[in-house]
N, C-alpha and C positions, 0 to 999 in steps of 0.2 A: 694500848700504849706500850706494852710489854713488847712487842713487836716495833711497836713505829719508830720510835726515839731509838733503838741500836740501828734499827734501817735505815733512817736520815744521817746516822753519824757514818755508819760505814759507805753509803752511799756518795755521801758529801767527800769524805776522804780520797776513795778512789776515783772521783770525776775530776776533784779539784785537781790531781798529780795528775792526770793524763791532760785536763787542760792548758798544766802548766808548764806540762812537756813541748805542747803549743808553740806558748807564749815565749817559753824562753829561747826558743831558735829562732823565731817570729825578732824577738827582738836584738836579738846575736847579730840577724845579718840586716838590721835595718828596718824592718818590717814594722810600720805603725798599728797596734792591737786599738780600736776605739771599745771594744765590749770582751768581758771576761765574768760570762755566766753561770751561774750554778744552778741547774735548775731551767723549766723552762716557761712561759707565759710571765704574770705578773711580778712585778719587781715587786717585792718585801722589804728589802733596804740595801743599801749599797753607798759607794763611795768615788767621787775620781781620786786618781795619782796626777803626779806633777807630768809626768808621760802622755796626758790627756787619754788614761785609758779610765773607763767605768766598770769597776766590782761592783759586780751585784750578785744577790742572793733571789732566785724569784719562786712562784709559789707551786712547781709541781718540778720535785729534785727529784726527777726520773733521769736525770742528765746534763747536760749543759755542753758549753759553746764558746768560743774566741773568736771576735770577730774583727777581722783586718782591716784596715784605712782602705775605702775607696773599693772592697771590692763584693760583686757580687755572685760569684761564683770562684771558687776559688781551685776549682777543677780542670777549668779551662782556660787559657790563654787565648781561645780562637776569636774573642774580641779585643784583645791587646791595643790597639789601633784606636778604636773607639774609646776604650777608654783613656788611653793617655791623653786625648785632644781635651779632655775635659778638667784635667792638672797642669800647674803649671809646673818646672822644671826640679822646685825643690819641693814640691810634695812626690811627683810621682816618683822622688827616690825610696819613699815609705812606700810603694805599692809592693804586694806581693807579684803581681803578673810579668814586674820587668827584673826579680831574679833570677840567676841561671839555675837551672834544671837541677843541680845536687844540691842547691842551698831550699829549694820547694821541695825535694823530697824530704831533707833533713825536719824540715819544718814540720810537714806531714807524717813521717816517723816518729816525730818528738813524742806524741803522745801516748801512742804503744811501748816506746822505749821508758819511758816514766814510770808505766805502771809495770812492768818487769822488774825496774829499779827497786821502787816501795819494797816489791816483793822481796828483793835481795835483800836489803837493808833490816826489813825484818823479820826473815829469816836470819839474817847474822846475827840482830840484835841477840835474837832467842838462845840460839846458838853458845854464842860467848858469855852471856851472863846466866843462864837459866839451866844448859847443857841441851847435849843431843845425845839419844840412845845407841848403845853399840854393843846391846845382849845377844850374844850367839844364841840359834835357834836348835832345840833339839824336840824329834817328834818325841812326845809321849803316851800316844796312843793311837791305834791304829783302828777305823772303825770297820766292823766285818762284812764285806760283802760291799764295800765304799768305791768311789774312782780308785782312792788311794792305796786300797788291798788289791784291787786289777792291777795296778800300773805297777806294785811291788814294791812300794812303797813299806819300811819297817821302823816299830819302835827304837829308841836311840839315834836313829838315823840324824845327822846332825845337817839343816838344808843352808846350803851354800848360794845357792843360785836360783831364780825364776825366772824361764824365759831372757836367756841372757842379762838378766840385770843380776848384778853378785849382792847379796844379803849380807846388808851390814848389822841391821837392827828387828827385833823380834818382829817389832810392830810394821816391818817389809812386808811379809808374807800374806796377810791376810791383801794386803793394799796392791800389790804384784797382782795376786791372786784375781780379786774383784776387777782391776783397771784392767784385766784384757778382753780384746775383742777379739781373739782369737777361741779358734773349740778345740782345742786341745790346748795344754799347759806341759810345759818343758821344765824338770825339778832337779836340781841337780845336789846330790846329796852325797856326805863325808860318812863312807861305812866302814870300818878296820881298818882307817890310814887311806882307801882309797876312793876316791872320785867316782859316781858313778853318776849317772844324765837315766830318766826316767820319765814318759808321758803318762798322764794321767786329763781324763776326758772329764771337766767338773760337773756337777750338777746344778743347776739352777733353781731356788726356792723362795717362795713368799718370805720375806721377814722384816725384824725392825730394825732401824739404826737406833745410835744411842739415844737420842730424842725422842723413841716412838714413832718415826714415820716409816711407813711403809715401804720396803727396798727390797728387788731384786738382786739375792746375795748368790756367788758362785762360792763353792764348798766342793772340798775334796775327800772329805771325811776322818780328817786327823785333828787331834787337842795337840797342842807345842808349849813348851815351857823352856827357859833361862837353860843352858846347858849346865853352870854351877852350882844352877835355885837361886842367882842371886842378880838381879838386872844392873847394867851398867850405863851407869848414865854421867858424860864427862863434858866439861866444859870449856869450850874451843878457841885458840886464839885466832885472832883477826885473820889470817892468810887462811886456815882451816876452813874457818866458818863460813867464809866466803866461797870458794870451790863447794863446798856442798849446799850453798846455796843456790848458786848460779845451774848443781844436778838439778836440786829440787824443782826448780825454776825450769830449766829444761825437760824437767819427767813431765812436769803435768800438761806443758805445751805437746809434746809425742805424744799421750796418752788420749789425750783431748783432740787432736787430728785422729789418729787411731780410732776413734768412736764414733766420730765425724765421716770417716773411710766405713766404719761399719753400718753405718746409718743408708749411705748409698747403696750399701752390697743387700741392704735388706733385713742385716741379721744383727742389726746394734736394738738398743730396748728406750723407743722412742719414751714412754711411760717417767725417763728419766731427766727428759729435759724441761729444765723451768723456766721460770722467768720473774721479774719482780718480787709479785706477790711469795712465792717459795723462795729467794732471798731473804725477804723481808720475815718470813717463817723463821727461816734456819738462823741467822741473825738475834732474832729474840731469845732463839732455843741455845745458843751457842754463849750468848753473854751471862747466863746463868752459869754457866762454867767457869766464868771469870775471864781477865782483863784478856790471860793469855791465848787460852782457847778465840777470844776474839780479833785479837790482831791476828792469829794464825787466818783466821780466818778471811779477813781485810786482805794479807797476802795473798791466798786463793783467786779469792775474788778478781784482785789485781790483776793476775796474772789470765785470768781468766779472758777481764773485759779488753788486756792489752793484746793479747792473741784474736780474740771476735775480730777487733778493729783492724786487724794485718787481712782479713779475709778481701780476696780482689770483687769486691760485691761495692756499685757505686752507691755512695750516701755513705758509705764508711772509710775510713784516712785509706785500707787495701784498695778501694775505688781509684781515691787520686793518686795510690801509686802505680796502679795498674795504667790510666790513662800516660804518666808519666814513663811511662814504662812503652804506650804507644808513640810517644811519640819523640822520645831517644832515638827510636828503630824507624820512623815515616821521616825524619828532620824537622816536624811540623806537627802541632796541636791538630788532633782530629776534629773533623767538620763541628760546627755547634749543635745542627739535628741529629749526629751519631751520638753526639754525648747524650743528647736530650732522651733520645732512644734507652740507654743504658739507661738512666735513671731511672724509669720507667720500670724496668727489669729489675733493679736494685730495689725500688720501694715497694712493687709485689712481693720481693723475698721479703724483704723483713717485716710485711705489715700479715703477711702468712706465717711468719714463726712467730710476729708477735701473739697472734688469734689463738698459734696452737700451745705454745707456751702457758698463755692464761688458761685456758681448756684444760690443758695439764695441771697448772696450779690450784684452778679448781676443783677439780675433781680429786685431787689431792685432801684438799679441804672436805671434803666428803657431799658438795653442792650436784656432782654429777655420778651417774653409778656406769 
């Protein structure tokens, strides 16, 4: 239970925003929603609106759904015909199939763009009321015989930069460090007033995160501490907070293509992707820290599941923007068995990373060796 109840809640949060990212362009340009689900199979309870649409909560909140007046496929337009004969004049103004092309993408963006938003929002929140860290990093020791003694790396050396991202706060470095997929690491560091740029080749070791779970951690072999001994942590107004949320929000989507880019080349650490069940882990593990550590993490999350859903793979909103995306360029909705083809393609990918996901997650749990 220690697990389920923060996994329902942060799960419920982030599907509800992305659904509603939906809903609300859906009904911006007109678009009749009849279902607005949380969750999927049996309804648990729910409600109508005066809109004639149905909230409901149903009984396995792995995800959920909006579902538009009249249509059923909402990818394709290459039955348009069909189905208008079947409305009469002022319902098929509620369909999605007969609006123009940038108000169905909008629609279909809505729900990636939603959960980017959340992230924003609570990142600022965090931000302006709680603060953000902006302790200078200075090495304090240097370990013998480490990447970071090859590459030349010295005590005092104060680190400015990783891999062209400029270091604002302590807690950069190790996060720079670990997010690359890159083999070799770029350091760029403040020595007697001047700038000097350094590679160092990390090592890769068994270890744990704060939690206890097992993680492959890249290490350079130096300890860092506060340049003054003393961390700084300030609290940001509104225009502030924001720009560096919108970074934050931006890093982890690069970072996350990045591993995604390394995954294909061979050389990313499959071992690291999860699914569910390992949400549902870190979620439990994470609310023990408190409210903050949680929404932080909500945000992740967010950002996470609004980026998946941009990927051009069909069954996800990338699917219908990609098919939109053919058919800006053809003048014309692609054939019905072309789509039908793609989907086909779409639901092996994901019922494949879903299999290995879970594989991952269990054996995580220690079910598999």
């Amino acid at each position: 239970m220690n697990y389920i109840i923060p996994f329902i809640i942060l799960i419920t949060i982030v599907v509800f925003i992305h659904e509603y990212g939906h809903y609300y362009f859906a009904r911006r340009y007109g678009v009749a929603v009849t279902d607005f689900s949380i969750g999927f199979g049996k309804e648990i309870f729910g409600f109508n609106d005066n809109n004639g649409t149905r909230w409901k909560f149903c009984l396995i909140p792995l995800g959920g759904y909006v579902k538009f007046f009249g249509d059923r496929n909402v990818f394709s337009q290459a039955e348009q015909e069909e189905i208008l004969k079947k409305y009469n004049k002022t319902d098929q103004k509620k369909l999605f199939v007969v609006k123009p092309l940038y108000q169905r993408a909008l629609i279909v963006a809505g729900g990636p763009l939603a959960n980017f938003l959340l992230a924003i929002v609570i990142f600022s929140c965090i931000y302006m009321f709680v603060g953000k860290d902006f302790t200078p990093t200075k090495i304090e020791e240097v370990i013998t015989e480490s990447p970071a003694e090859k590459a030349g790396l010295k005590k005092n050396d104060i680190i400015i930069g990783i891999n062209n991202n400029k270091i604002e706060s302590i807690l950069e470095v190790p996060m720079f460090i670990n997010t690359t997929s890159a083999d070799k690491i770029s350091i760029k560091v403040l020595r007697n007033q001047k700038e000097i740029t350094l590679v160092a080749e990390p090592n890769v070791i068994e270890s744990k995160d704060a939690f206890g779970n097992s993680i492959k951690k890249k290490i350079i072999g130096i300890k860092i501490g506060p340049v003054s001994d003393e961390f700084n942590r300030e609290k940001l107004g509104p225009a502030k907070a924001l720009y560096y949320s919108v970074k934050e929000v931006w890093f982890v989507c690069k970072t996350t293509i990045q591993f995604i880019g390394s995954l294909f080349q061979g050389k990313g650490d499959t071992s690291q992707l999860g699914g569910p069940i390992k949400i549902a882990k870190i979620s439990g593990q994470v609310m023990e820290f408190g409210i903050l550590a949680f929404l932080s993490t909500i945000a992740y999350i967010s950002i996470s599941l609004g980026l998946i859903n941009l990927f051009p793979i069909p069954l996800l909103d990338g699917g219908h923007l990609m098919f939109y995306l053919f058919e800006k360029i053809l003048g014309r909705p692609l054939k019905q068995a072309t789509q039908e083809g793609f989907f086909r393609i779409g639901l092996f990918l994901l019922l494949s990373l879903m299999i290995f996901t879970t594989f991952n997650d269990l054996k995580d749990w220690g079910l598999f060796q």
